[in-house]
C-alpha angles and dihedrals in degrees: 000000000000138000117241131220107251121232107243133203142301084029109137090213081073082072099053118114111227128235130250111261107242094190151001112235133151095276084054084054087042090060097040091058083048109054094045093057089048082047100050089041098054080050100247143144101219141009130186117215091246088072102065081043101262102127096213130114107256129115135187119215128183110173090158104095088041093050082056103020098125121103087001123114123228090253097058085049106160114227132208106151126180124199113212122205130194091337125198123177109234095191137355121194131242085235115093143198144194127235128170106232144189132180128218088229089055092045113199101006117105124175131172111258128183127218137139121309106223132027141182107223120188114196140155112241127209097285089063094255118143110234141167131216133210105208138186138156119025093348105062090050088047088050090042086047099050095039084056089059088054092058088043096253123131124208089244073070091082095040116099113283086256104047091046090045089050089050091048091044089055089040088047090050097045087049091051095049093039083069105046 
């Protein structure tokens, strides 16, 4: 396996909707193992393909070591991941939630973000079967976070106009000085 570089903002390449996955092979496994091992080294919880610059829609997900983070080293990390293949939400609740969130492609800015509590997420995983997932807590925000990659939405998307514009203006001047 290999880590990955992620893509950052303001990349245009983060707005780009992904396309549909047509079959698993062993370059799909490949990317998958991939992109969990870039994911768990950053250290993050989920990562969409977009983001290491592959425009598919396939997204990696691990809540486990958050749900029981506390008192564990990063070394006894608890894994559960999940690979998520062409995703589509069936069905969201009127209840919400709040979650304070962060992305890998916008390093070191959280904001609380609200959404729907609870989803019900099909998808195909990497045998090819066709599932579906119910969702709540901090998976259904980490699912709701990484499909909107997909669709080339990030979660400053639901901030205030100022405050989004503010985050994409820092992350416009770092880029500029990162290349002088």
């Amino acid at each position: 396996m290999t880590t990955m570089p992620l893509i950052i903002l303001p990349d245009p390449l983060l707005r780009k909707v992904s396309e549909p996955v047509e079959r698993i092979d062993d370059d799909l496994k490949k990317l998958a193992a991939d992109m969990l091992e870039t994911m768990y080294e950053a250290p993050g919880i989920g990562l969409a393909a977009i983001q290491v610059g592959v425009p598919r829609r396939m997204l990696v997900v691990d809540v486990a070591s958050r749900d029981e983070e506390e008192g564990e080293d990063e070394g006894e990390r608890k894994k559960n991941p999940l690979v998520v293949i062409n995703p589509t939400i069936l069905t969201a609740s009127d209840e919400r939630s709040v979650y304070e969130e962060g992305c890998l492609s916008i390093p070191e800015f959280f904001a609380e973000v609200e959404r729907p509590a609870r989803v019900k997420v099909r998808y195909t995983d990497l045998d090819g079967k066709e599932q579906e997932i119910d969702a709540d807590g901090l998976l259904s925000t980490c699912l709701q976070h990484e499909i909107d990659h997909l669709d080339g939405a990030l979660f400053i998307d639901y901030l205030s106009r100022l405050k989004r514009d503010r985050v994409i203006k820092r992350f416009t001047k770092a880029s500029r000085q990162q290349k002088m």
